[in-house]
C-alpha positions as a printed Julia matrix, in Angstrom:
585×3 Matrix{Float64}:
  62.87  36.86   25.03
  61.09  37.92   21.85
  57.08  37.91   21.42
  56.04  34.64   19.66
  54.06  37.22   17.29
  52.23  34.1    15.15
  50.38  33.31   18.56
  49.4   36.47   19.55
  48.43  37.67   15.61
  44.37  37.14   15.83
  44.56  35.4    12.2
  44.79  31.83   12.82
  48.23  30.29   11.78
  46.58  28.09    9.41
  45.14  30.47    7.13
  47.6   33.23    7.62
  49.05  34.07    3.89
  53.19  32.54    4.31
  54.76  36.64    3.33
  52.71  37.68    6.4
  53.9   34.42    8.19
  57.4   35.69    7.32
  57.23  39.19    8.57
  56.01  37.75   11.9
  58.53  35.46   12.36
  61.75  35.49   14.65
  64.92  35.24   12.6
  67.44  32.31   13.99
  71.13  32.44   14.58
  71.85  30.17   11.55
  75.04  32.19   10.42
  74.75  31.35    6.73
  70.87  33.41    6.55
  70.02  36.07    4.6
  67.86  38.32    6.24
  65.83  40.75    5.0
  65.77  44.33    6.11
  64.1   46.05    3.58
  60.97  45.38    1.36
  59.02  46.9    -1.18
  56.96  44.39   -3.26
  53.84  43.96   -4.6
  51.96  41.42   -6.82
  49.09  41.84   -8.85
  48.2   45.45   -7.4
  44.49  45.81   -9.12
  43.59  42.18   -9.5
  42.17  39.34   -7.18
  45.62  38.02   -5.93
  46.77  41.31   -4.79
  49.11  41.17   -1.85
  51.62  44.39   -1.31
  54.17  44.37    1.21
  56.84  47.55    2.38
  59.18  46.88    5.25
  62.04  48.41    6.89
  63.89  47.7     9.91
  64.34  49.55   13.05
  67.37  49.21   15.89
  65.74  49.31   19.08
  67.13  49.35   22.32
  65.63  46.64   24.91
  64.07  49.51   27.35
  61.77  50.64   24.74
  60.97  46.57   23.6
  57.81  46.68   25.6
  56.22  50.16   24.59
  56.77  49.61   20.79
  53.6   50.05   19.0
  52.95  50.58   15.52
  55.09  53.28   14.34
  54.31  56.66   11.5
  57.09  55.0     9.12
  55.03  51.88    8.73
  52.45  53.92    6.69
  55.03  54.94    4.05
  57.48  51.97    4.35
  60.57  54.21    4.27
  62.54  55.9     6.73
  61.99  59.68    5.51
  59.11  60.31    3.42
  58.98  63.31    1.18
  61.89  66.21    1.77
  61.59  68.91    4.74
  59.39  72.16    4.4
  62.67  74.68    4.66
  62.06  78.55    4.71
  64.44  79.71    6.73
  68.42  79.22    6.59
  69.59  77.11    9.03
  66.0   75.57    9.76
  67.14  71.73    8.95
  69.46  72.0    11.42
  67.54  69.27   13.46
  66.59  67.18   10.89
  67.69  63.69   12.1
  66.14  60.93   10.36
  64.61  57.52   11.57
  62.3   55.29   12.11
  59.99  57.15   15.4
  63.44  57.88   17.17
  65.57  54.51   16.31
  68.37  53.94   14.52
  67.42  52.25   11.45
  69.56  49.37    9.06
  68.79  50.45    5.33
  68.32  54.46    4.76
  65.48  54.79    2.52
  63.64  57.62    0.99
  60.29  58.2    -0.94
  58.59  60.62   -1.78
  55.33  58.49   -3.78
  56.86  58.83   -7.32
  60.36  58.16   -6.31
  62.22  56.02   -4.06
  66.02  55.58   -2.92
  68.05  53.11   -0.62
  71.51  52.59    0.72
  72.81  50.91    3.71
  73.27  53.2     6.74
  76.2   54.88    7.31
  76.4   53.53   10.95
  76.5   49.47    9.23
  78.85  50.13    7.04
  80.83  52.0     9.18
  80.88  50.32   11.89
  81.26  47.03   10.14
  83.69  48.27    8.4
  82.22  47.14    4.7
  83.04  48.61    0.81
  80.48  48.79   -1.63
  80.17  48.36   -5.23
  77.91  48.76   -7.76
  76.17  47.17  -10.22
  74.63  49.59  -13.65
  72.5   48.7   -16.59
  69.13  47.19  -15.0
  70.25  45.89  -11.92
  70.62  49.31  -10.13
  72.37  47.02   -6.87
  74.57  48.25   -4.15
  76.58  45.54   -2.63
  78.54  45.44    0.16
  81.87  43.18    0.88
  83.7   43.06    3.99
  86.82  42.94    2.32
  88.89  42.2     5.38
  87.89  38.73    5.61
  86.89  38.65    2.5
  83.3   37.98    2.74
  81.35  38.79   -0.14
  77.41  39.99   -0.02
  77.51  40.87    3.05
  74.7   42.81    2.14
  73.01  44.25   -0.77
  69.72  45.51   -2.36
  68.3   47.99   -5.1
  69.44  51.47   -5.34
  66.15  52.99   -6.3
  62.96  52.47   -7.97
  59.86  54.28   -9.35
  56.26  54.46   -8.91
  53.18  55.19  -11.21
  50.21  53.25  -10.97
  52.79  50.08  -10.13
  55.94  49.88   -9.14
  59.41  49.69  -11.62
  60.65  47.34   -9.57
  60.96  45.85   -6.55
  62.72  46.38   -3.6
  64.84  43.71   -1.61
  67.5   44.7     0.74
  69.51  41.42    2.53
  71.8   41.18    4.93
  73.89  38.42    6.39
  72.32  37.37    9.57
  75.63  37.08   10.92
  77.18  40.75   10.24
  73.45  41.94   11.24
  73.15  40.3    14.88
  77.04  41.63   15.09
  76.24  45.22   14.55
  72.96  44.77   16.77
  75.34  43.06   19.22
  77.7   45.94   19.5
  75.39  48.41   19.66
  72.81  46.43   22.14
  69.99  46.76   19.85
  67.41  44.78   18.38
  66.27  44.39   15.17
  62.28  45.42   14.67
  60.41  45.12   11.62
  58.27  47.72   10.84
  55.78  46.92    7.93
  52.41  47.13    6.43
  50.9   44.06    4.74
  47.94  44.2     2.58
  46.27  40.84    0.67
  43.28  40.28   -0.85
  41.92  36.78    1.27
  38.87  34.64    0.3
  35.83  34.84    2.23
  36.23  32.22    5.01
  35.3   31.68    8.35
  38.08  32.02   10.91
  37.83  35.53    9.1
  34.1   36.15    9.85
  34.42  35.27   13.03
  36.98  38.21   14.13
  34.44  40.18   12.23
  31.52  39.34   14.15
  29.0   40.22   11.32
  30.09  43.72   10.14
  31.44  44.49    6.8
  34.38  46.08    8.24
  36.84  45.9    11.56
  39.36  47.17   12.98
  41.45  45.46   15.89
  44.14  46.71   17.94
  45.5   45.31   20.41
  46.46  47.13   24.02
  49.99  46.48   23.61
  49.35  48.5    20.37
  52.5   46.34   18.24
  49.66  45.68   15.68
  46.9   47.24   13.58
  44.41  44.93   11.7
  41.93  46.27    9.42
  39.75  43.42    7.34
  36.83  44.84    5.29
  34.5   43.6     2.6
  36.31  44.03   -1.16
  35.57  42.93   -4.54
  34.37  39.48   -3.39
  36.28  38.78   -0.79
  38.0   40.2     2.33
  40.95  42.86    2.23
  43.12  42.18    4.98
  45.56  44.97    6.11
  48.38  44.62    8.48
  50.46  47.53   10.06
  53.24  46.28   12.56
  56.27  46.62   14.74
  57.54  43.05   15.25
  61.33  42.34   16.9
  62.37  40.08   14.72
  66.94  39.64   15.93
  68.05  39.46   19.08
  71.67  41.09   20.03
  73.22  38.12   20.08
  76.36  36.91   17.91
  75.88  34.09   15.74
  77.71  31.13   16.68
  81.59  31.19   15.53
  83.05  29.74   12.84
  86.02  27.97   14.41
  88.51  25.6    12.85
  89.95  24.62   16.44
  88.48  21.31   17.73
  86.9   20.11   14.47
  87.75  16.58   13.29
  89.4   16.14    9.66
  88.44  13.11    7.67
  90.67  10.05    8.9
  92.13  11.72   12.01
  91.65  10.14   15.04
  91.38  13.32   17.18
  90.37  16.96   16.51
  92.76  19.38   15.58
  93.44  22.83   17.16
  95.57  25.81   15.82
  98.31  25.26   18.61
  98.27  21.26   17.4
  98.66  21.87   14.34
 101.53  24.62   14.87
 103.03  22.12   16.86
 103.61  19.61   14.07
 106.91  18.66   13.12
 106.43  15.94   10.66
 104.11  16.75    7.44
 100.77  14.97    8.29
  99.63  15.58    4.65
  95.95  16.62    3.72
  94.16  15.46    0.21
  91.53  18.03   -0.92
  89.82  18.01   -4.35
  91.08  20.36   -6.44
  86.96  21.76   -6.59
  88.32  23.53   -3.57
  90.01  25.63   -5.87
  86.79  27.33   -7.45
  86.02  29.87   -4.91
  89.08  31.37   -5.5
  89.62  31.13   -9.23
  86.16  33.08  -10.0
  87.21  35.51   -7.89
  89.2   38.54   -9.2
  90.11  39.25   -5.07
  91.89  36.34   -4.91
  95.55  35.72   -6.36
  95.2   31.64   -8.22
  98.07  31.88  -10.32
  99.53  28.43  -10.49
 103.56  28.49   -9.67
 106.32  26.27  -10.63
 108.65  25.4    -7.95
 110.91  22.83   -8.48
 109.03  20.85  -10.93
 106.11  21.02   -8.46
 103.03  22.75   -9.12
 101.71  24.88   -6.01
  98.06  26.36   -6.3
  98.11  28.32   -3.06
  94.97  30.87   -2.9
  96.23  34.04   -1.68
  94.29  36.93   -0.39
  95.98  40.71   -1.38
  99.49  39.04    0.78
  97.33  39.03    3.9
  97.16  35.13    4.18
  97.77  32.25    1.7
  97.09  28.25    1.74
 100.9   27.62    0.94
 102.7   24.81   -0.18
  99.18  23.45   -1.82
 100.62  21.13   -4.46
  99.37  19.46   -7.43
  98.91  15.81   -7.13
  97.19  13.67   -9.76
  94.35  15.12  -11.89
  92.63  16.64   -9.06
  94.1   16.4    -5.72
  95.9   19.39   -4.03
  98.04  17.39   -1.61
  98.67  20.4     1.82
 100.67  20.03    5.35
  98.48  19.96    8.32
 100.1   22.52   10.03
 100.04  25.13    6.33
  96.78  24.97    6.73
  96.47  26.53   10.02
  98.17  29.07    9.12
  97.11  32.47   10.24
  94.18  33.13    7.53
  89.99  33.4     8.35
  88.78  30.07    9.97
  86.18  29.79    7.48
  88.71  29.92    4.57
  90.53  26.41    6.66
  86.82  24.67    7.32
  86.29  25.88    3.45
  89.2   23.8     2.9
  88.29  20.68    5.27
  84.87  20.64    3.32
  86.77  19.26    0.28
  89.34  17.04    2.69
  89.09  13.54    1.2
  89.65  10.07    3.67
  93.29   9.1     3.24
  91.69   5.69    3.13
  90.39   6.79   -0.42
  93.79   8.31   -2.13
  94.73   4.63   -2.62
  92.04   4.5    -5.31
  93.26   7.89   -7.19
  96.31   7.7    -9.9
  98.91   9.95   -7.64
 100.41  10.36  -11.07
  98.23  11.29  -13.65
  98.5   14.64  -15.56
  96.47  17.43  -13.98
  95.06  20.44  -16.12
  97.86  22.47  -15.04
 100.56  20.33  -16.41
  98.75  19.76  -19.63
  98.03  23.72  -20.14
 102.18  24.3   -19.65
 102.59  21.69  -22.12
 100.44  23.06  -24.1
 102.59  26.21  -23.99
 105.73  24.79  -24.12
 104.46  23.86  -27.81
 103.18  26.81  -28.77
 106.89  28.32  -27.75
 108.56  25.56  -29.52
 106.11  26.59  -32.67
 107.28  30.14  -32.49
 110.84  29.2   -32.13
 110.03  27.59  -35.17
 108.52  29.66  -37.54
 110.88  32.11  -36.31
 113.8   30.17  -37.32
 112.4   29.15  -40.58
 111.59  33.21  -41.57
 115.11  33.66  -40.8
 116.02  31.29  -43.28
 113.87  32.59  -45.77
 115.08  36.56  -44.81
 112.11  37.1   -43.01
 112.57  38.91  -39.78
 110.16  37.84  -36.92
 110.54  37.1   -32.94
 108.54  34.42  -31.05
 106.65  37.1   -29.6
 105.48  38.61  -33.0
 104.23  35.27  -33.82
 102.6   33.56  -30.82
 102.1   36.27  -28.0
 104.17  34.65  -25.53
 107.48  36.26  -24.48
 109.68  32.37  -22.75
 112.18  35.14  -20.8
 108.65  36.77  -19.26
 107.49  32.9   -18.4
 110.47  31.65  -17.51
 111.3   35.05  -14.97
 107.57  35.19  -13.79
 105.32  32.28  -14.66
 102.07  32.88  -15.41
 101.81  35.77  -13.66
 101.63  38.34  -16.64
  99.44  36.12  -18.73
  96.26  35.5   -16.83
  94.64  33.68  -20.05
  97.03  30.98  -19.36
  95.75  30.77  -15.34
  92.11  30.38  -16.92
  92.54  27.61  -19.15
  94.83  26.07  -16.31
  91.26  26.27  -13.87
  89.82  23.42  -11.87
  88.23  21.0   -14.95
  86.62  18.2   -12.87
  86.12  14.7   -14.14
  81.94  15.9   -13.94
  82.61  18.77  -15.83
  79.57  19.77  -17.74
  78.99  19.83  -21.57
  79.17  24.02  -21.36
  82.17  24.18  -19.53
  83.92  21.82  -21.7
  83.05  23.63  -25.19
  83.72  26.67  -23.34
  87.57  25.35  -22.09
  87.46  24.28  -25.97
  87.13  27.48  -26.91
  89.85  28.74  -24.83
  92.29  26.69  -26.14
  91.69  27.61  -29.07
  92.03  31.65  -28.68
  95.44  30.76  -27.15
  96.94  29.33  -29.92
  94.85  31.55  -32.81
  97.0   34.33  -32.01
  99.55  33.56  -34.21
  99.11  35.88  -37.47
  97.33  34.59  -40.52
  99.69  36.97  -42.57
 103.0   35.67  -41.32
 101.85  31.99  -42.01
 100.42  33.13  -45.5
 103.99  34.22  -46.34
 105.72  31.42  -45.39
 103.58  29.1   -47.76
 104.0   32.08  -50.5
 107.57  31.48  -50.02
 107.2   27.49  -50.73
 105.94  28.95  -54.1
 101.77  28.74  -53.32
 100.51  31.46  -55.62
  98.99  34.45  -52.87
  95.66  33.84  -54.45
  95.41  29.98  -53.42
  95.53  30.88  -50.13
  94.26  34.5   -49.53
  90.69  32.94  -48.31
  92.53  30.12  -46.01
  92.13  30.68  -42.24
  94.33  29.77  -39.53
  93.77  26.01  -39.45
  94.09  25.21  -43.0
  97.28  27.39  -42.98
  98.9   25.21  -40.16
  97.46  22.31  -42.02
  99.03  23.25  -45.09
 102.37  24.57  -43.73
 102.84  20.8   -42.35
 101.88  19.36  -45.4
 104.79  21.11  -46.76
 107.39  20.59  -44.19
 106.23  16.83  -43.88
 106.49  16.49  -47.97
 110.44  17.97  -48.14
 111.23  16.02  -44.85
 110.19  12.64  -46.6
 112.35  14.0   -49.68
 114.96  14.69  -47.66
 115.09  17.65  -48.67
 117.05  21.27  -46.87
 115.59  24.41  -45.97
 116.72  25.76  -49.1
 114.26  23.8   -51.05
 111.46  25.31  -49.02
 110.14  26.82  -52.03
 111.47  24.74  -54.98
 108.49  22.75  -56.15
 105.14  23.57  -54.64
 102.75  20.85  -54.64
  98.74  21.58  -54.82
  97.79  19.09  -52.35
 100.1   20.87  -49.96
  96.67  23.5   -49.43
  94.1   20.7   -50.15
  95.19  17.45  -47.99
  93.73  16.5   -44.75
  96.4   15.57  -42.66
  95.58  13.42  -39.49
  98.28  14.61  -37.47
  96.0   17.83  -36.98
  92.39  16.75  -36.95
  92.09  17.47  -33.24
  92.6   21.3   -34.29
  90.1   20.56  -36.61
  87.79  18.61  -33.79
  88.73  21.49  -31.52
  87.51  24.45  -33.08
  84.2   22.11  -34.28
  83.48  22.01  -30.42
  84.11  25.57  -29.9
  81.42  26.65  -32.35
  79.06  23.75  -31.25
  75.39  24.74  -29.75
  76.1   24.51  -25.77
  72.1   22.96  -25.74
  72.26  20.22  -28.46
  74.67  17.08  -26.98
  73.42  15.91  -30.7
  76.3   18.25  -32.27
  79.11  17.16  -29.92
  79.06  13.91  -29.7
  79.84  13.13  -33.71
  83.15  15.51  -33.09
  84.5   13.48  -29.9
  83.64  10.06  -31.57
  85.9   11.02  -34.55
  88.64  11.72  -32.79
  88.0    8.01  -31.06
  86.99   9.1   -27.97
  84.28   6.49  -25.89
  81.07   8.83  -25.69
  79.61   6.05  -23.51
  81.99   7.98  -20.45
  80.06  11.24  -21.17
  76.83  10.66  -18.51
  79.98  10.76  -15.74
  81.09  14.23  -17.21
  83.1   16.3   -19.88
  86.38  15.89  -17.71
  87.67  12.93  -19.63
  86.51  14.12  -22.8
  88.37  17.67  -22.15
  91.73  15.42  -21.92
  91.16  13.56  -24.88
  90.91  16.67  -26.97
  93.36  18.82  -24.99
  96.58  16.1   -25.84
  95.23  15.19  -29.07
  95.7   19.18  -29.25
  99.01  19.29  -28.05
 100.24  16.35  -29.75
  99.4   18.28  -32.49
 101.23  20.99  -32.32
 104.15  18.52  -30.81
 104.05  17.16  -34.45
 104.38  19.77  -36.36
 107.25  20.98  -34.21
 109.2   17.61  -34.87
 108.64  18.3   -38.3
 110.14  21.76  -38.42
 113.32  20.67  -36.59
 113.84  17.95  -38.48
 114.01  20.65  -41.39
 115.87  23.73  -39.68
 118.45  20.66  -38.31
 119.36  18.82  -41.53
């Protein structure tokens, strides 16, 4: 049973500042907290809202619960302060540091100019965590437990500074649920031991525990607490140091998947149901599901085409995987009971139940329409057509090119491996939801853009030098107006009737000048790309060109993604039909 320290604390509840509320206060078993195991923070350190707090936490076995008073560490806030006095070899033999005997969760040294943190070696051992780093100005230490995975598991500054204020300050976190396990297995609690200092107005709940001096100090007999309130600048300087047990060895409760109830079942489901399924009891989740995995670089979201079926099965470094997750309408990943129980992390399956939809709800979703993964490999499959293309029509004019050369995209890689080698296709192919916000959008905009922009200005300056355009007409085009103008051409000799021979027989100016409408979605396209993220003012006038209702906008960008993405690819489809019909006569 842990002290209810907010009732025994002399300072009435009421008045008591909320940080110093905080550091009193038992932590719960809520799984999902992040609790805090180291502090260093301070606010207005010379002024009359000064408060200053430095914490760190101690692992204390239950024995020594009653006898814990306030501690030597709670003066300096870390767990060694300042380096040994050495003279002799071998002299530091002993040196074992902690916080007055206890294991402690952060290791943290100062010496009053400089200070330093890292998780314990016994946490991160024990728990079996990896770290990584983050530079620049963050200066954080994060820890993953990578077996899971579970990310953040807990993290805080490396190291700060001191002079007259501090650089920065110090937070150190720590899931509640990885902290109560390690205080679990090693039958320890977790104690807070801290000293709080704030600068109160003069009141009189305060007076009172001063009974008319200008200065007091209160400790208790149990000794867990040290109060000192004085007379300071016009009000009353209340200092605080303490050793409060704050986590109980006890496991948070588990995060099961067996015996929860799935939306539209009429009984909960187990692992050994579920294994037990013969026929496919399908599951609908929204493809949002998807997001957790796609923004992490951990996870394996290349989308895979088997049998004219698109699986997005998350995978985890080939120790579990949601297979046979399917693409079904825009944004529906339609799953097997029974795949999802799969051996994998019960939180990644109750992940995946937090985006199950009500089969009673499917019948209102189009089971049929085009999902972003379809449209990107469209997409594609046009810019591979394109290069087949240009290709072909070099050849005819003695140029020598492959589709690679011109489009970056090798179809023998794609067809052997997918995606898998081309990771800016997986991106664009990402989770776009109908509510897809005005940021996201320009920013998919600008993505499909980069993937077709790799084609070489140079090569498609040569071909319209070949259809006689002098070099200096079109030195200053850029990419668009040189597919613009390449179509104009091939459109012009198709309506002629005219053979690849005549490619370059009798140039026309307009070819480099005309606005052709069977593009102006590449135009649109890179408009949005380029547009100010902040003013809806400067996007709207693009989509309503291309005929698009704005009106759909206040639902999302999802809509307004599709309209531009096929008016993209239909495009590019043009132009295609336009280059066979030349190559082929």
């Amino acid at each position: 049973m842990i002290t209810d320290y907010q009732d025994e604390f002399p300072i009435p509840l009421a008045i008591l500042p909320p940080k110093l509320q905080a550091l009193l206060e038992p932590v719960g078993q809520d799984p999902t907290l992040q609790v805090e195991v180291t502090k260093r923070w301070e606010k207005d350190h010379y002024g009359p809202n000064r408060e200053y707090i430095h914490m760190i936490m101690a692992a204390v076995p239950e024995k020594d619960l009653g006898s814990l008073s306030v501690v030597r560490e709670a003066n300096h806030g870390v767990v060694s302060f300042s380096v040994p006095d050495i003279e002799n070899q071998g002299d530091l033999s002993k040196f074992v540091p902690s916080v007055a005997g206890y294991d402690y969760i952060v290791a943290s040294w100062g010496g009053g100019s400089f200070y330093s943190y890292a998780l314990s070696e016994k946490v991160w051992m024990a728990l079996g965590l990896s770290s990584r780093v983050l530079g620049g100005d963050e200066q954080r230490i994060i820890y993953d437990d990578l077996s899971l995975p579970e990310f953040g598991v807990a993290e805080g500054e490396v190291s700060t500074q001191y002079y007259f204020s501090s650089q920065r300050d110090v937070r150190w976190i720590m899931s509640n649920e990885y902290l109560r396990r390690y205080l679990w297995m090693r039958g320890m609690y977790g104690a807070r031991v801290f000293f709080y200092e704030s600068l109160l107005a003069d009141c009189e709940d305060l007076r009172a525990l001063m009974d008319g001096q200008s200065h007091v100090l209160i400790e208790p007999e149990n000794g867990w607490f040290r109060l000192d309130i004085r007379e300071f600048k016009g009000g009353l300087l209340v200092q605080v140091w303490a050793s409060v047990v704050a986590v109980a060895p006890e496991l948070s409760p588990e995060q099961s998947a067996d015996g929860v109830k799935w939306p539209g079942a009429s009984e909960p489901m187990t692992h050994d149901r579920a294994n037990a399924l013969v026929a496919a009891e399908p599951v609908y989740l929204d493809d949002q599901f998807l997001e957790r995995y796609e923004q992490s670089s951990f996870f394996d979201t290349v989308p895979v085409n088997v049998h004219g079926r698109w699986h997005c099965s998350p995978s985890y470094l080939g120790q579990w995987c949601f297979t046979e997750s399917v693409r079904t309408g825009r944004n529906l990943l339609k799953v097997p009971m029974r795949e999802l129980y799969k051996p994998k992390p019960d939180r990644e399956i109750l992940h995946a139940m937090s985006y199950a939809l009500d089969p009673s709800k499917i019948e209102t979703f189009d089971l049929g329409e085009e999902h972003i993964v379809a449209k990107v490999d469209r997409f594609v499959a046009e810019i591979l057509d394109l290069g087949d293309g240009l290709t072909a029509l070099n050849l005819n004019l003695g140029i020598n090119s492959t589709v690679e050369d011109i489009v970056g995209f090798s179809r023998t890689d794609l067809n052997q491996n997918g995606w898998l080698n081309y990771p800016e296709i997986s991106r664009l192919a990402q989770v776009a939801p109908l509510s897809m916000t005005e940021q996201a959008f320009l920013s998919r905009c600008k993505s499909i853009h980069e993937l077709w922009q790799r084609i070489p200005n140079a090569i498609l300056r040569n071909l319209l030098k070949e259809a006689g355009h002098a070099r200096k007409d079109i030195k200053d085009l850029a990419s668009l107006r040189l597919i613009q103008a390449l179509l104009n051409v091939v459109e012009r000799l198709n309506s002629d009737g005219e053979e690849v021979d005549a490619f370059g027989s009798s140039p026309e100016p307009d070819d480099l000048a005309c606005r052709n409408p069977n593009v102006a979605a590449l135009f649109v396209n890179n408009d949005l790309r380029i547009s100010d993220a902040h003013d809806a003012g400067s996007v709207l006038p693009h989509l309503e060109s291309l005929g698009f209702d704005t009106a759909t906008i206040n639902q999302g960008y999802g809509r307004a993604l599709d309209h531009v993405f096929d008016g993209v690819i239909n495009g590019f489809a043009h132009l295609n039909t336009q280059l066979r019909y030349l190559l082929d006569r």
